[in-house]
C-alpha positions in Angstrom: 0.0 0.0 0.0 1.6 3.2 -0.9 0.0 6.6 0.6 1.3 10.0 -0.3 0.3 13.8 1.6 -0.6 15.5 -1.2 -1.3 19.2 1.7 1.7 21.4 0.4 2.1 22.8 4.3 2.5 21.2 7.0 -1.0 22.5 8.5 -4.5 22.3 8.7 -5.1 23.6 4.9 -5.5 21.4 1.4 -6.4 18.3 2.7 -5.6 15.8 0.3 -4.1 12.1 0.2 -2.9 9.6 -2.4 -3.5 6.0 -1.7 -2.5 3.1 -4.0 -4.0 -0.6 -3.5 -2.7 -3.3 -5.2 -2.4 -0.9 -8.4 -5.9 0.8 -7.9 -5.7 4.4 -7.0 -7.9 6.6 -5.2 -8.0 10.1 -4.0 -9.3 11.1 -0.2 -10.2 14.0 -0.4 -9.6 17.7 -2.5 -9.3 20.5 -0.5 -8.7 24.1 -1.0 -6.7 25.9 1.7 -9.2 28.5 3.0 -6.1 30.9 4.3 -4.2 31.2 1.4 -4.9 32.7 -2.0 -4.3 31.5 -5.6 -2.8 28.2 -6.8 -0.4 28.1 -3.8 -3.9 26.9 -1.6 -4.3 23.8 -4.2 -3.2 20.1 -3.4 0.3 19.0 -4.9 -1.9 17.4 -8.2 1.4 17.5 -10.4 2.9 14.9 -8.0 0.8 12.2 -9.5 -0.2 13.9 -12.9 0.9 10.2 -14.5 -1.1 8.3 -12.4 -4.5 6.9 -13.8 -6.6 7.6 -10.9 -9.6 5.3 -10.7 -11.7 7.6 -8.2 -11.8 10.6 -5.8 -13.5 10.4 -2.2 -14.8 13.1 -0.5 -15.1 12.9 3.8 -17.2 16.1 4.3 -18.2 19.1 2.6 -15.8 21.8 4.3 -13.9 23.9 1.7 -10.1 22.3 3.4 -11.3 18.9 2.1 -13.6 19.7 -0.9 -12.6 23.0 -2.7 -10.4 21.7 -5.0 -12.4 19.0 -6.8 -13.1 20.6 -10.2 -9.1 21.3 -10.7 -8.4 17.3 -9.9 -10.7 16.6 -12.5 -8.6 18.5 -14.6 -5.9 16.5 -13.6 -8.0 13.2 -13.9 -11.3 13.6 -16.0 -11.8 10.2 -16.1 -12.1 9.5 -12.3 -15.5 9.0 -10.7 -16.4 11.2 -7.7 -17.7 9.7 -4.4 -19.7 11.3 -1.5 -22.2 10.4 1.1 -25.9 10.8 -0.2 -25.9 13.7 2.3 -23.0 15.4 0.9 -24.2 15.4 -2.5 -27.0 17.6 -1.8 -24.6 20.3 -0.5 -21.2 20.0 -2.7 -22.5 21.6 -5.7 -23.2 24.6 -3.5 -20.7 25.2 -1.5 -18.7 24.9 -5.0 -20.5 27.9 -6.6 -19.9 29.9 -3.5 -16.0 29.0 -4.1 -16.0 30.4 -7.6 -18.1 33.7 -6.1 -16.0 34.4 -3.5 -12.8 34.0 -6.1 -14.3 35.9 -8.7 -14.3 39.1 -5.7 -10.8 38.3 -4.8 -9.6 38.3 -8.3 -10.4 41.8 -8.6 -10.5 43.4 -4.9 -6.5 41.6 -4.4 -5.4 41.4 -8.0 -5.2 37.7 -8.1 -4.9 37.1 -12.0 -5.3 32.8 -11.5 -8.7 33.7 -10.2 -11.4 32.0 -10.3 -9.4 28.4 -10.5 -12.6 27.2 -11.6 -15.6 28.3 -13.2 -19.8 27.7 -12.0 -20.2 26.3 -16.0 -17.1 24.2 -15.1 -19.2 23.0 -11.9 -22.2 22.4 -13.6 -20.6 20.5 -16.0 -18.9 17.6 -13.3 -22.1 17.4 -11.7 -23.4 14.7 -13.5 -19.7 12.9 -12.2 -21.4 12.8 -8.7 -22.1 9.9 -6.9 -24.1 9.9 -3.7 -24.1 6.4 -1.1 -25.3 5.9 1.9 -23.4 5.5 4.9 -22.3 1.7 5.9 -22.8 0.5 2.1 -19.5 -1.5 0.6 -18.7 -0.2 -2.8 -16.3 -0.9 -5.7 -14.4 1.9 -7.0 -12.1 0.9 -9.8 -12.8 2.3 -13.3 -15.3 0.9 -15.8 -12.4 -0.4 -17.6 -10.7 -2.6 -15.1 -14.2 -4.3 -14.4 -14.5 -5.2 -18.1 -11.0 -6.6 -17.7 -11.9 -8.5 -14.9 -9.8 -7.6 -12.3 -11.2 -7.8 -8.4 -11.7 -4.2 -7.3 -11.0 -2.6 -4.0 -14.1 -1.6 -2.0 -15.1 1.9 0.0 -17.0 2.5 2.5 -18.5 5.3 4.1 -19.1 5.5 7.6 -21.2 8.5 10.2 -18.2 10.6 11.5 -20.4 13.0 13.4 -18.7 16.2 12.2 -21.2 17.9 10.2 -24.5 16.9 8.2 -23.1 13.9 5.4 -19.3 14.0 7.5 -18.0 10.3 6.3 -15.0 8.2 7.3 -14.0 6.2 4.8 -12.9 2.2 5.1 -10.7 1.1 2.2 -10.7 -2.7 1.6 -8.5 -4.8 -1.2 -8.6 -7.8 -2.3 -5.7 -9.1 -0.6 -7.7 -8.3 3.0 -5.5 -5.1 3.5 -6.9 -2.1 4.9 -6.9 1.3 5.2 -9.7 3.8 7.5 -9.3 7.4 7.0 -11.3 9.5 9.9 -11.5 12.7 8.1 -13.1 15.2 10.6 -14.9 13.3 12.8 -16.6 14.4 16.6 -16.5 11.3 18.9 -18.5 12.9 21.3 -22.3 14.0 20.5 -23.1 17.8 20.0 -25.8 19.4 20.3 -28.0 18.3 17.4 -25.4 15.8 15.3 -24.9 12.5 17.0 -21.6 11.2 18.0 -19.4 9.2 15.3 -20.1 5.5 14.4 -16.9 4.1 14.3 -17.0 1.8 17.2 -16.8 -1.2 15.2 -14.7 -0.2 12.6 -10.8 -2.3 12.0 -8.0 -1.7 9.9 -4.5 -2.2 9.3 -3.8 1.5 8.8 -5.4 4.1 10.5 -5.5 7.5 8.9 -6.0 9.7 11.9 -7.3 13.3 12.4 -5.2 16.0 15.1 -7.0 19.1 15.1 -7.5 18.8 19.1 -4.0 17.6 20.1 -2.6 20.4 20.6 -5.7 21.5 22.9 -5.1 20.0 26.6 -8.7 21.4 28.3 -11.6 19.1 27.6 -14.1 21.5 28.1 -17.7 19.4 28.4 -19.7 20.3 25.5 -23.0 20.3 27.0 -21.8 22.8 29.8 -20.3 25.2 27.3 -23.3 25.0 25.2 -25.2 25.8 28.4 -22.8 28.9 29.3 -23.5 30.0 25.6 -27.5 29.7 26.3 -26.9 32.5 29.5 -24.8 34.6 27.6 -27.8 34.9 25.1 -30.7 34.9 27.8 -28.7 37.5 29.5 -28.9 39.6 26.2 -32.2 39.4 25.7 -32.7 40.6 29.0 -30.9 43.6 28.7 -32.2 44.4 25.4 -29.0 43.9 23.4 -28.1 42.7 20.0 -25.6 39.8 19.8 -23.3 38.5 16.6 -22.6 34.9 16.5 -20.0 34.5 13.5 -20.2 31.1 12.3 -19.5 28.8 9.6 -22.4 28.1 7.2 -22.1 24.1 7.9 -22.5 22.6 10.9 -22.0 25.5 13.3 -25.1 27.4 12.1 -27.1 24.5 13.1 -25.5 23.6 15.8 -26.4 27.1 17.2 -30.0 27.1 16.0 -30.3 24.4 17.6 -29.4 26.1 20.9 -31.4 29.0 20.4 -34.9 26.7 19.2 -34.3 24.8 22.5 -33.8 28.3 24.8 -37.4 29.2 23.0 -39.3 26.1 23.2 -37.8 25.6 27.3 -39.4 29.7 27.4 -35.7 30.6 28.3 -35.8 33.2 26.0 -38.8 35.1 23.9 -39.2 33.8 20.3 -37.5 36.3 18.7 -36.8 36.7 14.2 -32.9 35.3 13.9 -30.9 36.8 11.1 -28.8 34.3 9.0 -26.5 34.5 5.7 -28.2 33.3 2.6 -25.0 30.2 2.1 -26.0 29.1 6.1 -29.9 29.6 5.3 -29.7 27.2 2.3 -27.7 24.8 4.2 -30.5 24.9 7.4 -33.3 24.1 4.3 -31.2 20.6 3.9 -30.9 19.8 7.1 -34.7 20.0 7.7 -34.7 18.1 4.0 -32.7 15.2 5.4 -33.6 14.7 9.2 -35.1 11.4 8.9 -31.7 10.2 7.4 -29.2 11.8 10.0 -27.9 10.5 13.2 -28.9 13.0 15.2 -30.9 14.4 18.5 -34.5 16.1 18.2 -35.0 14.5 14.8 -38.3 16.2 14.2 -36.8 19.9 14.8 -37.3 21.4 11.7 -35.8 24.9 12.1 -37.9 26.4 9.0 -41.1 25.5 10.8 -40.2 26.3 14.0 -38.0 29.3 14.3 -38.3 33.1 12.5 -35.6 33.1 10.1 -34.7 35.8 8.1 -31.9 36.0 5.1 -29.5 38.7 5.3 -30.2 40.4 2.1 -27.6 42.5 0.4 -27.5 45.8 1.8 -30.0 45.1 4.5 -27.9 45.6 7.2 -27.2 48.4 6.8 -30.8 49.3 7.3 -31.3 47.3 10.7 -30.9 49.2 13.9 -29.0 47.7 16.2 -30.6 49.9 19.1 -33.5 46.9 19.4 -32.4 43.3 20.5 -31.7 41.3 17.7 -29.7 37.8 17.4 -27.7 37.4 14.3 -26.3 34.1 13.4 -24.3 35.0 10.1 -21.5 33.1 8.1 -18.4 33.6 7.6 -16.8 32.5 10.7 -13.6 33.8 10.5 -14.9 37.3 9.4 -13.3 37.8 6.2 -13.8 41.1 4.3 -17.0 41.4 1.7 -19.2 39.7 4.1 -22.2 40.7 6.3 -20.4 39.2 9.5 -16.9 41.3 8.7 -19.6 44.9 8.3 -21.7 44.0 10.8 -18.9 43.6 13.3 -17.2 47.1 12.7 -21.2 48.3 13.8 -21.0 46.0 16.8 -16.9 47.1 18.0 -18.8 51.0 18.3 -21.6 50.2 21.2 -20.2 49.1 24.2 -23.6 47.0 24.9 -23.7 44.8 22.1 -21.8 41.2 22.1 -19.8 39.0 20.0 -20.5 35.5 20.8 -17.6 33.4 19.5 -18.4 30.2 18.7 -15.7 28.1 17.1 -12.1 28.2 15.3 -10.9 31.3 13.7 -7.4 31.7 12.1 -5.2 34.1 14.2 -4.6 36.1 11.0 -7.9 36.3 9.9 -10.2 39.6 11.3 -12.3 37.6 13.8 -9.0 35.8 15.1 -7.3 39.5 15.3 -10.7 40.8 17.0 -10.7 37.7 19.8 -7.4 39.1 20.4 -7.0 42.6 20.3 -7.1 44.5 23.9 -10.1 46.2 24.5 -10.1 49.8 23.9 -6.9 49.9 22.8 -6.7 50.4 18.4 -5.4 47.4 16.3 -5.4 46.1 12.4 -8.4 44.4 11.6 -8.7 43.8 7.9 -7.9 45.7 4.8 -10.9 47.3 4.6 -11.0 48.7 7.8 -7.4 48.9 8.9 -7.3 50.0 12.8 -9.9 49.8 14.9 -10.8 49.8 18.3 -13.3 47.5 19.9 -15.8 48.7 22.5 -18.2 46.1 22.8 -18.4 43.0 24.9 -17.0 39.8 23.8 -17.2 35.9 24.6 -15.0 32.8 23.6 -16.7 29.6 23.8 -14.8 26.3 23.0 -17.3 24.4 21.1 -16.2 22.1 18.0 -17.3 19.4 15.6 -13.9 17.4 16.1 -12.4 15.0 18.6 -11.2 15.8 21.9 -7.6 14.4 22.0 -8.1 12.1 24.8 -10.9 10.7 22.6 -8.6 9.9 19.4 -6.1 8.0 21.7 -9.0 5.7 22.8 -10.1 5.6 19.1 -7.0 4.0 18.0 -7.5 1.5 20.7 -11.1 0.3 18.9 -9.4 0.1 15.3 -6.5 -1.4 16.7 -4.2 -0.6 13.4 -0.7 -2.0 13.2 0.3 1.7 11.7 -1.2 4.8 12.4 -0.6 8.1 9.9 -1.2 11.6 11.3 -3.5 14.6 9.7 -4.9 17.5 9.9 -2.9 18.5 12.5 -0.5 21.3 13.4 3.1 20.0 14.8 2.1 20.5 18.5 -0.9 18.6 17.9 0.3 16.0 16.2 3.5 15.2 18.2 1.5 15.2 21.2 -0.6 12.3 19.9 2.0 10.2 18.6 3.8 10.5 21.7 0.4 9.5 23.8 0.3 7.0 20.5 3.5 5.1 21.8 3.1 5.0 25.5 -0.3 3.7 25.5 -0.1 1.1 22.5 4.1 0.5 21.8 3.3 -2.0 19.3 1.4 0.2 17.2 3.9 2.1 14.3 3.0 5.6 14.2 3.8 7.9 11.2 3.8 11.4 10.2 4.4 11.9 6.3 5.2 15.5 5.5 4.2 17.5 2.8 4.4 15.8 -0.4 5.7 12.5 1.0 4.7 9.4 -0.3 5.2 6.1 2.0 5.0 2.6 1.2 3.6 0.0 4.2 4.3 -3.3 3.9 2.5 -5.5 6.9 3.8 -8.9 7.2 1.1 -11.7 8.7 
């Protein structure tokens, strides 16, 4: 078996990973790193240009692991592209809003590459698509190999609990070798999405996840939710508009969720929320698909039951933030040309309004300089704004759709792999779970390819 790290950085950015089973090839997944601009964010394709590539796999639908589909099919047009059922109701979206939010940057930072990809280009792979259902055993070699007759490798796609249609994906061959990659996955349960089902999945390599190693405070995700819920109460109370920057998938939902739960438990008045169009369309599929997710309060339908209203373009301007309002707006990390980035620089004026911070945002992005700066004291926001100085009140709370550490050292203990490779990971994060790797389980061989490394594992019986 021969896997290669296709990220160019050693980082949380353009997830991407060769694998090669007894001469079938496959492609987990095609990200686009969300932090850097032009063809520098891409995967390393040109390392395996020559390679006929039987199919591509997608985990999830977050831009780091999808973005970056329509140039691999540049690369390989012949390769069929795999997904969850779930995620094939959102891909083609969240594609579209790539190419928009190049076709800005092209002009506004004179990025001449841009857009890598056009929405005729997007239209046109479509119809390469193909949706499966979770815990369904597939074959993934090309048409042409079956006609030959040789025995395919088989995928499958398995609940990982990160966000609505999150897979990890089980690798089979032939010869009984194996391979699991985790993607993003959340092994504990949040507030609507159930915990990941991988307690019954084996394999001889385990393709591990980091993001939390580097984190060493487990904070519970049902008492943080509920220290979100009285910052918001609290708000209403005193008559005060909050922001809740947040990423359109998963984390909107996760928050509605919240809020439709503080109304129906009369915690706080039933109040209109304001949401970004990209989150809005993504909250319509999660009502679409309730029956078919894992998940807790599976007849909350948040169309039916909440007052939401899509931030139009310039709308916001006309709202005034003098009445209580709650606004639950993408993007998370605040980035310029967005509702969340001009609604903020509204919010840092009035001392009584809020930020709620609700997840992950890049220290050099505007909401990673704004949980940051000192308050009252100026510093560089974005582009646009240059300095600033914040004035209003603002929260952090630790809330995420991935693993606790602790809980991906016990997850290698269930697959019991004789080799484990690290992802998605800074270097903190992932040296502190390959040292935990080695204490607990010495037997186990744990790797950490680096950017464009490609390794061969050999397993003897």
């Amino acid at each position: 078996m021969t896997i290669g790290n296709l990220n160019p950085n050693n980082e949380i950015g353009a997830s991407a990973w060769f694998v090669e089973m007894e001469n079938n090839r496959i492609l987990l997944d095609c990200g686009l790193h969300p932090g850097i601009l032009g063809t520098t964010a891409l995967p390393c394709f040109d390392l395996i240009s020559n390679e006929k590539l039987d199919a591509i796999a997608i985990t999830h639908c977050h831009q780091d692991h999808c973005g970056s589909i329509p140039v691999a099919m540049q690369y390989f047009p012949s390769a069929a592209v795999l997904m969850t059922e779930l995620s094939y109701h959102i891909l083609p979206r969240i594609l579209h809003n790539s190419v928009n939010v190049m076709k800005y940057q092209a002009v506004e930072k004179n990025i001449p590459e841009y857009p890598l990809y056009t929405h005729e280009e997007v239209m046109a792979l479509e119809p390469r698509f193909q949706g499966f259902r979770y815990n369904r055993e597939i074959e993934w070699i090309s048409f042409s190999k079956t006609c030959l007759g040789i025995e395919s490798p088989t995928l499958e796609f398995i609940d990982a609990g990160h966000t609505l249609g999150s897979a990890g994906i089980l690798l089979r061959s032939p010869n009984g070798e194996s391979l699991f990659y985790t993607g993003d996955c959340c092994l504990h349960d949040q507030t609507l999405l159930r915990k990941a089902r991988f307690d019954d999945v084996h394999a001889d390599v385990l393709l591990m996840e980091t993001t939390r190693g580097d984190h060493a405070n487990i904070v519970d995700h049902k008492t943080e939710m509920e220290r979100l819920g009285e910052a918001i109460i609290q708000a209403q109370k005193d008559k005060r508009s909050v922001l809740i920057p947040v990423f359109a998938l998963g984390r909107t939902q996760e928050i509605l969720t919240e809020l439709a739960l503080l109304m129906g438990n009369d915690k706080i008045l039933p109040q209109k929320i304001y949401i970004g169009g990209l989150g809005r369309h993504f909250t319509d599929v999660y009502d679409l698909t309730a029956s078919r997710t894992n998940r807790n309060y599976s007849k909350l339908k948040f169309g039916e039951l909440m007052d939401l209203q899509t931030i139009e373009p310039g709308s916001l301007s006309k709202i005034r933030l003098s009445k209580p309002h709650i606004f639950v707006l993408t993007a998370g990390m605040m980035n310029e040309n967005t509702p969340t980035h001009d609604l903020a620089l509204r919010f840092m004026k009035d001392p009584e309004l809020s930020i709620l911070f609700v997840g992950y945002a890049a220290p050099d992005s505007p909401a990673g300089r704004l949980k940051a700066a000192v308050q009252g004291e100026p510093f560089f926001f974005s582009e646009f704004a240059k300095e600033v100085v914040c004035h209003c009140k603002r929260e952090d709370f630790d809330l995420t759709g991935h693993a606790y550490r602790d809980e991906l050292i016990d997850l290698v203990g269930k697959v019991s792999p004789k080799t484990v490779i690290l992802t998605h990971g800074s270097p903190d994060a992932k040296a502190w779970i390959q040292e935990n790797i080695r204490r607990r389980y010495p037997n186990i061989q744990v790797l950490d390819p680096q950017p464009k490394e490609f390794i061969t594992i050999e397993h003897t019986a």
